[in-house]
N, C-alpha and C positions, 0 to 999 in steps of 0.2 A: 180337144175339149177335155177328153180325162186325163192329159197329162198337166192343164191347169187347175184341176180341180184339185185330183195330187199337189200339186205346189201351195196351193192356199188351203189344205187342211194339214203339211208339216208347216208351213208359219203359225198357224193357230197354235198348234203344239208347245212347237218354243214357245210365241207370245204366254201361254198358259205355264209351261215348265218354268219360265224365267218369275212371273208372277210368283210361282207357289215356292223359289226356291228365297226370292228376297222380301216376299212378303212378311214375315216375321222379323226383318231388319227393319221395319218402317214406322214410328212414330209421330204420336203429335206435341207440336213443339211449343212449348205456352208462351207465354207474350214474353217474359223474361229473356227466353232464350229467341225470339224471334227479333226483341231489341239487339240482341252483340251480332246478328248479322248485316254484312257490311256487303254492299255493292263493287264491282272493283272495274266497270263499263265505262266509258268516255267516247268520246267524240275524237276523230282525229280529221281534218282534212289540210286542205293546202289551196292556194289561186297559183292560179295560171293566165298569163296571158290580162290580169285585168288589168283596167282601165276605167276611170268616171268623170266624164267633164260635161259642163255646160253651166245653162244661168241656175244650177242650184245655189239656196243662200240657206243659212241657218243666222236666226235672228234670237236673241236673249231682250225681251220688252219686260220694263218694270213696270205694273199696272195703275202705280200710284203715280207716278210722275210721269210717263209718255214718255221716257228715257230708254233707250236700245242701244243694244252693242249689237253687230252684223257682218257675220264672214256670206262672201258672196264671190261668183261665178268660180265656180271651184272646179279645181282640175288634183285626179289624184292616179298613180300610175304605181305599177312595179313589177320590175325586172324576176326574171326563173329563172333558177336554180336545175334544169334539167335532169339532172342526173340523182337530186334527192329530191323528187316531188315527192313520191310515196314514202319515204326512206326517214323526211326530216317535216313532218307535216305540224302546221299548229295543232294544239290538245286541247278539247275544252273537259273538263271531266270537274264532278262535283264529290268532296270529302268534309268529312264529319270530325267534329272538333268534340271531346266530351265536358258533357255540361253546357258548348257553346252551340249556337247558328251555327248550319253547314256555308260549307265556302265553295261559291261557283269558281274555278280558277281557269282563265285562258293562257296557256303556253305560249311562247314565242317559238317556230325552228331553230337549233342551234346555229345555222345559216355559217356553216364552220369556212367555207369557202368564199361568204362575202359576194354573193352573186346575186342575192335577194336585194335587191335596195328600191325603194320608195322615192317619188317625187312628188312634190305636196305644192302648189300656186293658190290662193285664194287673195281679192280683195276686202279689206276692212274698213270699216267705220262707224262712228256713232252718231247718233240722234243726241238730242240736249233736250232736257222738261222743256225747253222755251222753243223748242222748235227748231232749232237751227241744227245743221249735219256740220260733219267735220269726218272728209274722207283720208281715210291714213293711209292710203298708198294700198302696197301689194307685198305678201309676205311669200316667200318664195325659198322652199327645203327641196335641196338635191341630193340626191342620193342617200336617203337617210336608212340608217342599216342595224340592225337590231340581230345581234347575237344572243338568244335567249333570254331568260327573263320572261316577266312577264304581269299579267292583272289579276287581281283575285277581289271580289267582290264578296259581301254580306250584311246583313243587319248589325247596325248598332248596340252591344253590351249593354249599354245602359238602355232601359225601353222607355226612356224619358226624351230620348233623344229621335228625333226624324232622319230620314235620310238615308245614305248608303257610306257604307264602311270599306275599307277598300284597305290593297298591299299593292305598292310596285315595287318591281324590282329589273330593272336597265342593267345592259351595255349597248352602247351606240355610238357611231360615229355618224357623222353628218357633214357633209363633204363643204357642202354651201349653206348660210342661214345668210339670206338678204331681205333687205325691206329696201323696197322703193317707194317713197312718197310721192312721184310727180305720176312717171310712167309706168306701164305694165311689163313695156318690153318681150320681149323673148326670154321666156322664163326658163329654155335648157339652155340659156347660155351665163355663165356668172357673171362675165362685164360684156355686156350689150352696149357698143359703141353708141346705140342711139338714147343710152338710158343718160337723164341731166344726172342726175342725184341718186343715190344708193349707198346703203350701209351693209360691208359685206364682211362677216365673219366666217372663216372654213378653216376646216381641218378640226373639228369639235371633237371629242374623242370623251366618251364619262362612262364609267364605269367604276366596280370594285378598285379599292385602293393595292390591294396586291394580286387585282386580274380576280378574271368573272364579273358578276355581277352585282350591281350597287343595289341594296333594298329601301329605297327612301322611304316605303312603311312598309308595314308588316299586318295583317289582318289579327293578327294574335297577338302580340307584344308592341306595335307602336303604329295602332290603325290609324290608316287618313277618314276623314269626315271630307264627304258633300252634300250641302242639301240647301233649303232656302228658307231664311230664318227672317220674323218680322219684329219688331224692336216695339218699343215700349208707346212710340207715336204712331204705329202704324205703319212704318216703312218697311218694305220688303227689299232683301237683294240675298244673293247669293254669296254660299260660306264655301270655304274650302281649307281646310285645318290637318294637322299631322298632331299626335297626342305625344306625349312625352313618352320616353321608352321604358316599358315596366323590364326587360330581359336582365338576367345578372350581368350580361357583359357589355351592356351600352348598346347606345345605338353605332349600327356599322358601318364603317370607313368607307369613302369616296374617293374618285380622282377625278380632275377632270384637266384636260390641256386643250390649245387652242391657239392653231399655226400661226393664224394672222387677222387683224380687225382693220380693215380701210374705209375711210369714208371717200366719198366721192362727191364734189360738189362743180359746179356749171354756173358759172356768173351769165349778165344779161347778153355780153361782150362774145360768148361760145368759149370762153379760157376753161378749161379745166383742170381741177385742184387734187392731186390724191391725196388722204391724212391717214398715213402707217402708222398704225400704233404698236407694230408690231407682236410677238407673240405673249400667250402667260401659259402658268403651268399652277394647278393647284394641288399639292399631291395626297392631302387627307382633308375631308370633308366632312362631318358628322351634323348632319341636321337632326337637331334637338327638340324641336318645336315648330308649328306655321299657324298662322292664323291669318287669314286675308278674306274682306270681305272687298265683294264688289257692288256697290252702289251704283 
């Protein structure tokens, strides 16, 4: 007992010696100087092992016409990277622009090894104002693989405008991009003997034009817009736009190549047709402007 009581009256000591020797270094800091201080914490983590399927759907309905667009029974996966789980984890972390909105920005892992890759199946289609569906098949991404890069999100500059502001910046390849209109198929296989019909594009490759990553906007010098905007009769639908590039050295350079494009087609007879279009190569790309709306 008095050898703990000794102990807890030399910590009191220090605690009070340390006190009285940096209490005279300690001021209060006024708001000036409490604005230049900057946070420098973030978020890091990483998946493992996931996985998500079944009948989930995400459904986009315009309220004025009964018109929907609908991805549905979604299957989404991806492969580990073992050896850099902790090592090469995504970033979320938030930075302060002066003058401007702060920017949430999520990382991608450099994923240097190519061991990360994504597999993405959902089916699509739309509803018509008049009632009638029109199913498009099944869209189907294998191995899609994302070396750095990444989303950075914030309020729009102008406060006249709605919506979210946004930077991406890609490299990726994508092993398989297929759409099947008839069947579902076996969606880890690229030519499923049982599928009629299919459109199969692989070996995607996009990226910076002299390696790294491509910035198709930028949050600061050539933000994208999303939001939903209603026109002058009352129609709603959604916008999705890229602004013109304010930076002194343009907007930056692209690539993109693309092994091979086949179509696949099945008359009523069981003949089947394959149509090579064989490869392309794009070697600079500079998107300048976008503006799409979706009615």
């Amino acid at each position: 007992m008095k050898f703990r009581l000794t102990l807890m009256a030399l910590s009191m000591l220090c605690l009070l010696s340390m006190h009285r020797a940096h209490g005279a270094e300690m001021q209060t800091l006024e708001d000036e100087a409490l604005s230049q201080v900057t946070g420098r914490d973030g978020l890091a983590f990483n998946l493992r092992g996931f996985e998500l399927s079944g009948p989930l759907s995400l459904t986009y309905a315009d309220p004025n016409t009964g018109s929907s667009l609908w991805l549905g029974n979604l299957y989404l996966s991806r492969s580990d990277d073992v050896d850099a789980t902790f090592t090469d984890p995504y970033r979320l972390n938030i930075y302060g622009r002066p003058g401007m909105a702060d920017v949430i920005e999520l990382s991608n892992p450099l994923n240097v090894n190519g061991l990360q890759k994504w597999q993405f199946a959902a089916d699509f289609g739309i509803k018509g104002r008049d009632g009638s569906t029109f199913n498009g098949g099944t869209l189907i991404l294998q191995d899609l693989t994302f070396y750095g890069g990444g989303l950075s999100i914030t309020t729009p500059a102008d406060v006249t405008v709605q919506g979210v502001a946004f930077g991406l910046a890609l490299k990726v390849d994508i092993g398989n991009l297929i759409i099947r209109p008839r069947e579902r198929g076996d969606i880890s296989v690229a030519n499923d003997a049982s599928v009629t019909e299919q459109l199969s594009i692989s070996g995607i490759k996009l990226g910076g034009a002299n390696g790294g990553t491509w910035a198709l906007a930028d949050v600061t010098y050539q933000p994208g817009i999303f939001n939903a905007l209603t026109d002058s009769n009352g129609n709603s639908y959604l916008h999705l736009g890229i602004d013109w590039n304010s930076s002194p050295n343009g907007a930056p350079v692209g690539s993109l190549s693309i092994d091979n494009i086949t179509f696949k087609s099945t008359d009523q007879s069981g003949n089947t047709t394959l149509t090579n279009l064989g490869s392309s190569h794009i070697g600079g790309i500079q998107l300048q402007y976008l503006d799409v709306k979706f009615r």
